[in-house]
KELOTI-293378 format. One record per residue: x, y, z of N, C-alpha, C, O, CB in turn; residue in three letters. Coordinates in steps of 0.1 Angstrom, whole numbers, plus 5000, padded with zeros to 4 digits. Glycine has a CB too. Layout:
N
XYZXYZXYZXYZXYZALA
...
This chain:
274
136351037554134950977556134250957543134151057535134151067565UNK
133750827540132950837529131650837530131550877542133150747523UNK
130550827526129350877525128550807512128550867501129551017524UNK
128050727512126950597505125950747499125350817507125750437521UNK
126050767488124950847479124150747473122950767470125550937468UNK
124650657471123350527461124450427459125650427456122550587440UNK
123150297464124150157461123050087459122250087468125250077473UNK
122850017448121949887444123149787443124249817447120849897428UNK
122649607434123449527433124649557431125549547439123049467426UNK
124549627414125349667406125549777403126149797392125249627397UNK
125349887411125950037410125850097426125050077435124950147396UNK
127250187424127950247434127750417435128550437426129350217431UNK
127450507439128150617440128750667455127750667464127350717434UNK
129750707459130450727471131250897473132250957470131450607470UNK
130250917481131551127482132251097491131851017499130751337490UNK
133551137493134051157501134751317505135551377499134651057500UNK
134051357519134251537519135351607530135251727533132551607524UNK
136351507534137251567545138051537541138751497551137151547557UNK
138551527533140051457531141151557524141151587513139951337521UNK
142151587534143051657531142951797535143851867530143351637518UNK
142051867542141851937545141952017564141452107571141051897539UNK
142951937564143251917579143652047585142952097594144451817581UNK
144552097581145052237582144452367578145252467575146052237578UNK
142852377576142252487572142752537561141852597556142252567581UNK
143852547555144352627543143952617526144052667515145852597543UNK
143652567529143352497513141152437517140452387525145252277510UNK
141252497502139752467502138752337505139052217501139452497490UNK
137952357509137152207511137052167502136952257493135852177516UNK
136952027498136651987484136451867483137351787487137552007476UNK
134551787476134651657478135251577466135651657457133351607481UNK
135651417462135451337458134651237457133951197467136151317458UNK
134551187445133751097442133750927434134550887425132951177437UNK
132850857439133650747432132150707428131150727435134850627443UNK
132150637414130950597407131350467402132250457393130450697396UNK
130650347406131150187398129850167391128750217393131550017411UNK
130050097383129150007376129349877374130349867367128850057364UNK
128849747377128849617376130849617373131449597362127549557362UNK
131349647383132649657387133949727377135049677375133049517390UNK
133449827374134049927366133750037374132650057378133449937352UNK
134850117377134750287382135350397376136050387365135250307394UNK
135050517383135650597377135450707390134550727399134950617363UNK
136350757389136650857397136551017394137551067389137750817401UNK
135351107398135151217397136151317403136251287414134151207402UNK
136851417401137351527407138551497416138651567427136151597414UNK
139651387414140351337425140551487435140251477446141951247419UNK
140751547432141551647441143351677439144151637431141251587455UNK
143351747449145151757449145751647458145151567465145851927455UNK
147351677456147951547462147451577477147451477484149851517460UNK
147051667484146751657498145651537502145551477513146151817502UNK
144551507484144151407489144251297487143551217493143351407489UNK
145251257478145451137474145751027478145250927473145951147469UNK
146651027490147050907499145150847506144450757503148350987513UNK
145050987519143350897520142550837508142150727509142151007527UNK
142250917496141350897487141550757484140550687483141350977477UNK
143050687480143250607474143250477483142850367480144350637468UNK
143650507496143050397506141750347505141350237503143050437518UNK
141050507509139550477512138550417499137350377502139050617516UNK
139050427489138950407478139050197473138350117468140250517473UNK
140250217478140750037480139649967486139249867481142250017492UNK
139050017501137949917507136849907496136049817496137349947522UNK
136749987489135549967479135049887464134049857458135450057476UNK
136549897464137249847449138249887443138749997443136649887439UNK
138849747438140149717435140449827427139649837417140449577429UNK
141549927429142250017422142350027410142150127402143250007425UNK
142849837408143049817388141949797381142049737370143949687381UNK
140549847387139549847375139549967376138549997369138049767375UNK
139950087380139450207376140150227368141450227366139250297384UNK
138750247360138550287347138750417338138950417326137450247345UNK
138750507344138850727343138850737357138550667366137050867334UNK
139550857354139950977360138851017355138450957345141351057358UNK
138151097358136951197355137051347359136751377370135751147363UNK
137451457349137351637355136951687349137051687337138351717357UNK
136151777356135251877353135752017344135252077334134751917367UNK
136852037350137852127345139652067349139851967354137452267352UNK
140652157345141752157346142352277363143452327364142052217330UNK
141452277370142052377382143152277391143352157389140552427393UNK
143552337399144452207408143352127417143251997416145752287422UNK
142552177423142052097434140752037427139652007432141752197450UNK
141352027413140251897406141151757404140951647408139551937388UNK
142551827395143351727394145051747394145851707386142851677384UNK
145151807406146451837413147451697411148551697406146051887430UNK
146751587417146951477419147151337406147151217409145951477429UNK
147251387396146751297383148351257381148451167373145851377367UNK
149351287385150151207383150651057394151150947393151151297380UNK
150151137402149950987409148950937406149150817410149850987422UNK
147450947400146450817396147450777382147650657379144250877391UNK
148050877375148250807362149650657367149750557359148850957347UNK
150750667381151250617385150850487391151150367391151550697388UNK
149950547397149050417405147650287399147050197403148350507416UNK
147850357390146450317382146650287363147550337356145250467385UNK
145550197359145350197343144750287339144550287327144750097337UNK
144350387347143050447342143250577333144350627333142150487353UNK
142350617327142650707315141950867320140750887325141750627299UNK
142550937319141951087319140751137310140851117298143151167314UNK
139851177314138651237303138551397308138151447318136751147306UNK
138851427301138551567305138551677290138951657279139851607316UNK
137851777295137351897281138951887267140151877270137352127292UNK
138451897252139751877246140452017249141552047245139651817230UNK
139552117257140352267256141952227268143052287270138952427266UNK
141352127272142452147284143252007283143851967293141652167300UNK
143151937268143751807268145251797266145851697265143151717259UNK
145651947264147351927264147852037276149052077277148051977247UNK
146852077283147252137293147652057309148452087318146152227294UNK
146651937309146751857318147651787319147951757330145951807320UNK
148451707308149851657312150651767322150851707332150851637296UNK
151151887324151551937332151751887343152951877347151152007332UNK
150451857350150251757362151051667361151451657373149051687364UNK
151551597354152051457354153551457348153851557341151051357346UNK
154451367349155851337346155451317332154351287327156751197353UNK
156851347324156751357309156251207306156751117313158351407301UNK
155151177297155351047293153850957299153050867295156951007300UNK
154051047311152450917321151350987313150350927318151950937346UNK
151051037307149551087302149751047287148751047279149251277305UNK
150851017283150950957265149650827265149550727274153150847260UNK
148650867251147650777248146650767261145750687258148350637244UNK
146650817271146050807279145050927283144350927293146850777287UNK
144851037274143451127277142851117265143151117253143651297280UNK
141751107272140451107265139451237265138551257274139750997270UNK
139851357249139351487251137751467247137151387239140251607241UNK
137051577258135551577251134851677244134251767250134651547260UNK
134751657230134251807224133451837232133051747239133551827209UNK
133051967233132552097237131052057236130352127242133052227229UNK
130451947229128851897230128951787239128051707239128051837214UNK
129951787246130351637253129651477250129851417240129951667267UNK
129051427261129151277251128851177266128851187278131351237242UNK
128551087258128150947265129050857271128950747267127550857257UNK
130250887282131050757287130650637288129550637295131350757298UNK
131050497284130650337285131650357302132750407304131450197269UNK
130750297310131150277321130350117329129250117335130750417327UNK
130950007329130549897330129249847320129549797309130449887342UNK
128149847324127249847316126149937314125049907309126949757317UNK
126750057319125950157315127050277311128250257307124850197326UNK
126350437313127050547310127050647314126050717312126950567302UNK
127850687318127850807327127650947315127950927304129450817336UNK
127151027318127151137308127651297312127451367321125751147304UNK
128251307298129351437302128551537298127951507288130951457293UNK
128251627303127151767298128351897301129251927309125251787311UNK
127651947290128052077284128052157295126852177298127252127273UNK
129052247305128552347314130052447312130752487322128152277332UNK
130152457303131152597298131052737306130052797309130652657281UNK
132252767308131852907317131552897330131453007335130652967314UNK
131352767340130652747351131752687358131552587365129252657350UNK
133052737358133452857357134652857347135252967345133652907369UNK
134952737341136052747330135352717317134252677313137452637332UNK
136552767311135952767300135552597288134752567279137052877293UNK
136352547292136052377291135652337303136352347313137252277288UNK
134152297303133752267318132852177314131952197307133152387329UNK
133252047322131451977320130751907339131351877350131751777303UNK
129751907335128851817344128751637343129351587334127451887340UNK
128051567350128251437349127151447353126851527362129251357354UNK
126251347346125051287349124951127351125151057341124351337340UNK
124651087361124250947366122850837361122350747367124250977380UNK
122650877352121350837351121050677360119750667360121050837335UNK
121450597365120950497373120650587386119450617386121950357375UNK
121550657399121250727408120750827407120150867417121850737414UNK
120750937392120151027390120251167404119651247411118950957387UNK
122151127398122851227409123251307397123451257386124251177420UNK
123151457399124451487394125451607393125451727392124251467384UNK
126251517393127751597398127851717390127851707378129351497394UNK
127951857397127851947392129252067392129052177387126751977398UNK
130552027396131852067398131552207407131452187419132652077382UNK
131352347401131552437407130452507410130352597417132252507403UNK
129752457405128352507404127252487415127052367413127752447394UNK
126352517426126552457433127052437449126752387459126852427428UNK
128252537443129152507458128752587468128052687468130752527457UNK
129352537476129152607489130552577500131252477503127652557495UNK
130552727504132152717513132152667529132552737538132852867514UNK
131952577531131552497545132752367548133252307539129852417543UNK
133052347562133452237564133052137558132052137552133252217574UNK
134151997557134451867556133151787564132651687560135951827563UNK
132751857572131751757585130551797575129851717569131551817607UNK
130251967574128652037571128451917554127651837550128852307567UNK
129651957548129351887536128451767533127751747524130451867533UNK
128851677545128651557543126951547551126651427553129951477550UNK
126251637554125051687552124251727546123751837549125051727554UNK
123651637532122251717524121451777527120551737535121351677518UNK
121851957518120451997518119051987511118751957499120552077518UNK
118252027519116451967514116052057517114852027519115451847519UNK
116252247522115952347520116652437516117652447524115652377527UNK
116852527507117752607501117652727503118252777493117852597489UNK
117052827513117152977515117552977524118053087526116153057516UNK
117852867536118552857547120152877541121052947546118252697555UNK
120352807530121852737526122352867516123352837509121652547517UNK
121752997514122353067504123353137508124053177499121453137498UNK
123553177520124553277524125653227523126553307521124353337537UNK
126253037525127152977520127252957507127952867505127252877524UNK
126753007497126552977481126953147472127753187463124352917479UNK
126053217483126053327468127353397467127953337458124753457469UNK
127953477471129153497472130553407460131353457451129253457487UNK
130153277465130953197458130553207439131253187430130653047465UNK
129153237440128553207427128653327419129353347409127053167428UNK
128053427426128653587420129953607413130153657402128753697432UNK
130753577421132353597416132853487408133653507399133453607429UNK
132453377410132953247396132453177384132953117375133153117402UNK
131153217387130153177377130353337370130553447375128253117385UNK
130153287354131153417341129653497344129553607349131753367317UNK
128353407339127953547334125853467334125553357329129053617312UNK
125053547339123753517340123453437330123153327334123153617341UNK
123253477313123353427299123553237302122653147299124753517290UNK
124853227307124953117312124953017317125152897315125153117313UNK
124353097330123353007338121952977334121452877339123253067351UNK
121353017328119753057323120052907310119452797311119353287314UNK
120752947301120952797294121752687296121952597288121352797282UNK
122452667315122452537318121252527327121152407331123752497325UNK
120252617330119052587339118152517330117752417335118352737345UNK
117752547314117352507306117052407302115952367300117652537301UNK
119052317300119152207297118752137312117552087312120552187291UNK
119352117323119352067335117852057338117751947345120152167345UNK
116652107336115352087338114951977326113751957326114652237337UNK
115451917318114951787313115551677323115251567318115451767297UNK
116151667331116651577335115751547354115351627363118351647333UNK
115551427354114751367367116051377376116751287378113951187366UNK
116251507382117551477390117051457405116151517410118751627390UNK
117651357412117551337429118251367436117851357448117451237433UNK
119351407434120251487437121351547428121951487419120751427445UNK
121451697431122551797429124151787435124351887442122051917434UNK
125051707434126151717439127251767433127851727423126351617442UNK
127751917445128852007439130051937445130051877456128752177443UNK
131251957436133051947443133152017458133751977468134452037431UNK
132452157458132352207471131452197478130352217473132552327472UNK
131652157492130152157498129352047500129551927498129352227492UNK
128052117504126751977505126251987493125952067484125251997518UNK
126151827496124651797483123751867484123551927495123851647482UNK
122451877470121451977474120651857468120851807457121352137468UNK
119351817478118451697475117051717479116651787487118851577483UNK
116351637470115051667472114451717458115351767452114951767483UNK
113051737450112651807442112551937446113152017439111751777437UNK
111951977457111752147462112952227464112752357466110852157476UNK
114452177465115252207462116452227456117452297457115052197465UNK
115752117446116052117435115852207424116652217414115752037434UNK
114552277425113652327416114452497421114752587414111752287419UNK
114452487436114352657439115952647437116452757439113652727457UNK
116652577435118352557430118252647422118452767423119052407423UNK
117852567411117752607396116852737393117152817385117152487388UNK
116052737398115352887398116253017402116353117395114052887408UNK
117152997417117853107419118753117411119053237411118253137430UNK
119653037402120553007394120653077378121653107371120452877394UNK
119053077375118353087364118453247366118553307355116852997363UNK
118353307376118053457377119053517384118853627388116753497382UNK
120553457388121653517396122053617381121753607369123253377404UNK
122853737389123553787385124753777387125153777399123153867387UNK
126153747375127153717383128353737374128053737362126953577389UNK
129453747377130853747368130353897360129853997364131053577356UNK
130653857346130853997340129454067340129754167333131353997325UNK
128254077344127454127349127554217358126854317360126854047351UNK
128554187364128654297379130054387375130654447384129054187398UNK
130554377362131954427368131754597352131254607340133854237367UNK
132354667360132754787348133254837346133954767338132454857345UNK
133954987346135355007342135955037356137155047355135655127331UNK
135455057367135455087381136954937385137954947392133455067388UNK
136254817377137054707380138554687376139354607381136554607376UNK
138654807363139954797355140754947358140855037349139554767337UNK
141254967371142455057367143155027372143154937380142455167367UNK
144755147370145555107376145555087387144555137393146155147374UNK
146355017397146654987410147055117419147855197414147754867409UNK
146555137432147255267440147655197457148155257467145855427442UNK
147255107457147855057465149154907467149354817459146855047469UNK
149754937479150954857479150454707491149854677501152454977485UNK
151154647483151054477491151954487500153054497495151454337483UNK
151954477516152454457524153654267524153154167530151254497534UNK
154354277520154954127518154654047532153953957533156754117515UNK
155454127544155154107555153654037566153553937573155654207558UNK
152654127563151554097568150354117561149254127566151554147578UNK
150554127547149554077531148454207537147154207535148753837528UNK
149054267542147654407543148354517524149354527517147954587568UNK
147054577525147554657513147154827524146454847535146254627493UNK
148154927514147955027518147955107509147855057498148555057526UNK
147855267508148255347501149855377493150555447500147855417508UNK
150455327480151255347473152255497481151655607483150355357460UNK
153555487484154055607481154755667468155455597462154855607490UNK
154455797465154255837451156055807454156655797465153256007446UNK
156655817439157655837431158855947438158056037439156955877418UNK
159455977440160156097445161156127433162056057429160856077461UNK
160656237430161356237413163056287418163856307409160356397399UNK
Protein backbone atom coordinates (compact mmCIF):
# COMPACT_ATOMS: atom_id res chain seq x y z
CA UNK A 1 0.00 0.00 0.00
CA UNK A 2 1.29 3.36 -0.71
CA UNK A 3 0.37 6.43 1.03
CA UNK A 4 0.54 10.25 -0.69
CA UNK A 5 2.64 12.24 2.22
CA UNK A 6 2.99 15.41 -0.16
CA UNK A 7 2.41 15.97 -3.89
CA UNK A 8 2.45 19.46 -5.60
CA UNK A 9 3.23 19.89 -9.56
CA UNK A 10 6.73 19.04 -9.21
CA UNK A 11 7.44 17.13 -6.05
CA UNK A 12 6.55 13.70 -4.68
CA UNK A 13 6.88 12.02 -1.34
CA UNK A 14 5.27 8.45 -1.05
CA UNK A 15 5.63 5.66 2.26
CA UNK A 16 4.93 2.68 1.69
CA UNK A 17 4.27 0.49 5.14
CA UNK A 18 3.20 -3.28 4.43
CA UNK A 19 5.30 -4.68 2.27
CA UNK A 20 6.94 -7.81 2.86
CA UNK A 21 5.79 -8.34 5.99
CA UNK A 22 3.28 -10.96 5.47
CA UNK A 23 4.41 -13.62 7.73
CA UNK A 24 4.76 -11.68 11.05
CA UNK A 25 8.58 -12.61 11.36
CA UNK A 26 10.54 -10.05 10.38
CA UNK A 27 10.05 -6.35 11.45
CA UNK A 28 7.64 -3.74 10.14
CA UNK A 29 9.35 -1.49 8.15
CA UNK A 30 8.34 1.59 5.84
CA UNK A 31 9.79 2.82 2.46
CA UNK A 32 9.93 5.76 0.87
CA UNK A 33 10.05 7.41 -2.38
CA UNK A 34 10.91 11.28 -2.85
CA UNK A 35 10.84 12.82 -6.74
CA UNK A 36 11.65 16.12 -7.69
CA UNK A 37 10.64 17.57 -11.19
CA UNK A 38 11.22 13.80 -12.29
CA UNK A 39 14.24 12.76 -10.45
CA UNK A 40 13.92 10.28 -7.35
CA UNK A 41 15.35 8.73 -4.85
CA UNK A 42 14.53 6.15 -2.76
CA UNK A 43 14.76 6.19 1.12
CA UNK A 44 15.49 2.96 3.23
CA UNK A 45 14.60 0.21 0.34
CA UNK A 46 14.36 -2.47 2.84
CA UNK A 47 15.30 -6.22 2.52
CA UNK A 48 14.73 -8.44 -0.48
CA UNK A 49 11.31 -9.43 1.28
CA UNK A 50 10.49 -6.01 -0.05
CA UNK A 51 11.78 -5.57 -3.12
CA UNK A 52 9.67 -7.22 -5.69
CA UNK A 53 6.27 -5.08 -4.26
CA UNK A 54 8.43 -1.91 -3.70
CA UNK A 55 9.71 -2.04 -7.20
CA UNK A 56 6.31 -2.57 -8.80
CA UNK A 57 4.65 -0.20 -6.69
CA UNK A 58 7.27 2.04 -7.29
CA UNK A 59 6.94 1.63 -11.35
CA UNK A 60 3.20 3.19 -11.29
CA UNK A 61 4.86 6.28 -10.00
CA UNK A 62 7.93 6.60 -11.89
CA UNK A 63 9.99 5.23 -14.38
CA UNK A 64 12.62 3.06 -12.50
CA UNK A 65 15.59 4.60 -14.81
CA UNK A 66 15.39 8.02 -13.29
CA UNK A 67 16.05 6.85 -9.96
CA UNK A 68 18.54 8.64 -9.07
CA UNK A 69 20.02 7.14 -5.07
CA UNK A 70 19.42 4.63 -3.13
CA UNK A 71 19.22 6.63 -0.01
CA UNK A 72 20.38 4.87 3.87
CA UNK A 73 20.22 5.93 6.92
CA UNK A 74 22.57 3.27 8.08
CA UNK A 75 24.08 -0.13 6.91
CA UNK A 76 21.42 -2.64 8.98
CA UNK A 77 19.70 -5.31 6.70
CA UNK A 78 16.14 -4.14 6.73
CA UNK A 79 17.53 -0.68 5.42
CA UNK A 80 19.39 -2.19 2.62
CA UNK A 81 19.23 -5.96 2.54
CA UNK A 82 18.02 -5.52 -0.93
CA UNK A 83 20.77 -3.11 -2.78
CA UNK A 84 21.92 -5.65 -4.94
CA UNK A 85 18.97 -5.92 -6.65
CA UNK A 86 18.38 -1.85 -6.97
CA UNK A 87 22.08 -1.77 -7.97
CA UNK A 88 20.85 -4.69 -10.69
CA UNK A 89 17.76 -3.13 -11.59
CA UNK A 90 18.51 0.38 -11.63
CA UNK A 91 21.31 3.42 -12.53
CA UNK A 92 21.10 4.58 -9.31
CA UNK A 93 23.92 5.32 -6.94
CA UNK A 94 24.19 4.41 -3.18
CA UNK A 95 24.59 7.42 -0.60
CA UNK A 96 25.17 6.32 2.48
CA UNK A 97 27.53 7.29 5.81
CA UNK A 98 31.50 6.97 4.51
CA UNK A 99 31.73 4.73 7.95
CA UNK A 100 29.82 2.16 6.17
CA UNK A 101 30.96 2.84 2.41
CA UNK A 102 33.03 -0.33 2.12
CA UNK A 103 30.83 -2.25 4.29
CA UNK A 104 27.79 -2.07 2.00
CA UNK A 105 29.16 -3.69 -1.07
CA UNK A 106 28.67 -6.91 0.93
CA UNK A 107 25.01 -6.55 -0.03
CA UNK A 108 25.77 -6.80 -3.52
CA UNK A 109 27.73 -9.16 -6.19
CA UNK A 110 31.44 -8.34 -6.55
CA UNK A 111 31.60 -5.46 -8.92
CA UNK A 112 27.70 -3.87 -8.85
CA UNK A 113 28.62 -1.17 -6.24
CA UNK A 114 32.20 -0.23 -8.24
CA UNK A 115 32.01 3.85 -8.70
CA UNK A 116 28.66 3.70 -7.60
CA UNK A 117 28.58 4.90 -3.64
CA UNK A 118 28.44 8.01 -2.69
CA UNK A 119 30.10 8.29 1.13
CA UNK A 120 28.80 11.22 3.39
CA UNK A 121 31.27 12.72 5.91
CA UNK A 122 30.00 12.62 9.27
CA UNK A 123 28.82 16.71 8.88
CA UNK A 124 26.71 15.28 6.07
CA UNK A 125 25.61 17.47 3.18
CA UNK A 126 23.21 18.79 0.59
CA UNK A 127 21.94 16.07 -2.14
CA UNK A 128 21.04 17.76 -5.81
CA UNK A 129 17.89 16.04 -6.38
CA UNK A 130 16.07 17.34 -9.55
CA UNK A 131 15.90 20.88 -8.81
CA UNK A 132 16.19 21.01 -5.46
CA UNK A 133 17.91 19.04 -2.31
CA UNK A 134 17.31 16.73 -0.19
CA UNK A 135 19.44 17.06 3.07
CA UNK A 136 21.52 14.54 4.86
CA UNK A 137 21.76 15.48 8.77
CA UNK A 138 24.03 14.32 11.11
CA UNK A 139 22.17 11.65 13.63
CA UNK A 140 25.22 9.44 14.84
CA UNK A 141 24.41 7.01 17.49
CA UNK A 142 20.56 7.02 16.71
CA UNK A 143 21.43 4.05 16.64
CA UNK A 144 24.63 3.41 14.45
CA UNK A 145 27.30 4.80 14.52
CA UNK A 146 27.20 6.39 10.84
CA UNK A 147 23.65 7.43 10.88
CA UNK A 148 22.00 10.20 9.13
CA UNK A 149 18.48 11.83 8.85
CA UNK A 150 16.89 13.35 5.60
CA UNK A 151 15.31 16.47 5.47
CA UNK A 152 12.77 17.52 2.76
CA UNK A 153 12.66 20.98 2.82
CA UNK A 154 9.76 21.47 -0.05
CA UNK A 155 7.27 18.92 2.18
CA UNK A 156 9.12 19.59 5.25
CA UNK A 157 8.98 15.88 6.18
CA UNK A 158 11.52 14.35 7.80
CA UNK A 159 12.71 11.08 7.53
CA UNK A 160 14.01 10.09 10.72
CA UNK A 161 15.34 6.15 10.22
CA UNK A 162 15.23 4.76 13.86
CA UNK A 163 14.36 7.36 15.70
CA UNK A 164 10.97 7.68 16.12
CA UNK A 165 9.94 4.26 15.68
CA UNK A 166 7.41 2.53 16.83
CA UNK A 167 6.61 -1.36 16.76
CA UNK A 168 3.09 -1.61 15.18
CA UNK A 169 1.48 -3.16 12.20
CA UNK A 170 1.77 -2.43 8.35
CA UNK A 171 -2.10 -1.09 8.56
CA UNK A 172 -1.46 1.14 12.29
CA UNK A 173 1.62 2.56 10.44
CA UNK A 174 -0.05 3.97 7.73
CA UNK A 175 -1.91 6.13 10.34
CA UNK A 176 -0.42 9.66 11.60
CA UNK A 177 0.02 10.51 14.80
CA UNK A 178 -1.21 14.09 16.09
CA UNK A 179 -1.12 12.95 19.82
CA UNK A 180 1.88 11.50 21.35
CA UNK A 181 1.16 10.17 25.08
CA UNK A 182 -1.39 7.94 23.56
CA UNK A 183 1.48 6.55 21.06
CA UNK A 184 4.39 6.06 23.80
CA UNK A 185 3.97 2.63 25.01
CA UNK A 186 4.67 1.63 21.14
CA UNK A 187 7.86 3.87 21.16
CA UNK A 188 9.61 3.75 24.51
CA UNK A 189 10.91 0.36 24.88
CA UNK A 190 12.19 0.54 21.33
CA UNK A 191 14.01 3.84 22.23
CA UNK A 192 15.52 2.87 25.60
CA UNK A 193 17.35 -0.11 24.22
CA UNK A 194 18.57 1.38 20.61
CA UNK A 195 19.03 4.87 20.97
CA UNK A 196 23.17 4.86 22.64
CA UNK A 197 22.85 7.42 25.02
CA UNK A 198 20.64 10.68 26.39
CA UNK A 199 23.87 13.18 25.49
CA UNK A 200 22.72 12.27 22.08
CA UNK A 201 19.48 12.79 21.85
CA UNK A 202 19.54 16.35 23.65
CA UNK A 203 22.03 17.47 20.56
CA UNK A 204 19.86 15.95 17.76
CA UNK A 205 16.78 17.68 19.74
CA UNK A 206 18.91 20.89 19.44
CA UNK A 207 19.68 20.74 15.96
CA UNK A 208 16.07 19.29 14.80
CA UNK A 209 14.31 22.47 16.59
CA UNK A 210 15.70 24.85 13.81
CA UNK A 211 13.94 23.14 11.37
CA UNK A 212 9.83 24.01 10.39
CA UNK A 213 9.15 20.26 10.42
CA UNK A 214 5.38 19.05 9.35
CA UNK A 215 6.04 15.93 9.68
CA UNK A 216 8.35 13.34 11.57
CA UNK A 217 8.62 10.19 9.49
CA UNK A 218 10.37 6.97 11.09
CA UNK A 219 11.46 3.53 8.93
CA UNK A 220 9.35 1.94 11.79
CA UNK A 221 5.89 2.79 12.31
CA UNK A 222 3.57 5.86 12.10
CA UNK A 223 4.36 9.21 11.07
CA UNK A 224 4.28 11.73 13.93
CA UNK A 225 2.35 15.07 12.56
CA UNK A 226 1.32 18.10 13.62
CA UNK A 227 3.38 20.98 15.69
CA UNK A 228 1.97 19.79 19.27
CA UNK A 229 3.43 16.67 18.43
CA UNK A 230 5.95 17.44 17.14
CA UNK A 231 7.20 19.59 19.93
CA UNK A 232 6.16 16.94 22.76
CA UNK A 233 8.31 14.32 20.21
CA UNK A 234 11.20 16.21 20.75
CA UNK A 235 10.78 17.21 24.23
CA UNK A 236 10.35 13.49 25.46
CA UNK A 237 13.44 12.63 23.29
CA UNK A 238 15.43 15.55 24.68
CA UNK A 239 14.99 14.01 28.29
CA UNK A 240 14.79 9.91 27.56
CA UNK A 241 17.07 7.99 29.29
CA UNK A 242 18.52 5.35 27.15
CA UNK A 243 21.40 2.84 25.92
CA UNK A 244 24.45 3.26 28.04
CA UNK A 245 22.64 5.31 30.60
CA UNK A 246 20.78 2.34 31.83
CA UNK A 247 23.32 -0.31 31.71
CA UNK A 248 26.22 -1.24 34.56
CA UNK A 249 28.28 -3.94 35.55
CA UNK A 250 25.07 -6.01 36.44
CA UNK A 251 24.91 -6.08 32.33
CA UNK A 252 28.49 -7.60 31.92
CA UNK A 253 28.95 -11.06 33.33
CA UNK A 254 29.47 -14.24 32.70
CA UNK A 255 26.63 -16.26 31.29
CA UNK A 256 24.76 -19.08 33.84
CA UNK A 257 22.30 -19.93 31.81
CA UNK A 258 21.86 -22.50 28.89
CA UNK A 259 19.94 -21.95 25.41
CA UNK A 260 17.48 -24.53 24.89
CA UNK A 261 18.26 -25.20 20.79
CA UNK A 262 14.96 -27.00 20.73
CA UNK A 263 12.44 -24.48 22.15
CA UNK A 264 14.95 -21.17 22.58
CA UNK A 265 13.83 -21.12 26.46
CA UNK A 266 17.02 -20.53 28.62
CA UNK A 267 17.58 -22.35 31.87
CA UNK A 268 19.87 -22.87 34.52
CA UNK A 269 23.58 -24.09 33.24
CA UNK A 270 24.52 -27.67 34.52
CA UNK A 271 27.77 -27.23 36.36
CA UNK A 272 30.90 -29.15 34.94
CA UNK A 273 31.23 -32.69 36.48
CA UNK A 274 34.88 -32.76 37.09
Amino acid sequence: MSIELYRDEHHACLMFTDLGEEDGHAVQSNQFLVIDHGAGAIIDPGGNRAFNELFLSLSRFFPPQNLQYIVASHADPDIIASLDRWMTSTRSKLVISRIWERFAPHFAKVGKTEDRVIGVPDAGGRLPLGRGHLWLLPAHFMHSEGNFHFWDPVSRILFTGDLGASLVSGAEAAKPVRELAPHLPAMEGFHRRYMVSNKILRLWARMARQLDIRMIVPQHGAPIEGRRAIADFIDWIESLMCGVDLFDDRAYQLPTMAIDPRDHRTQPALRAVA
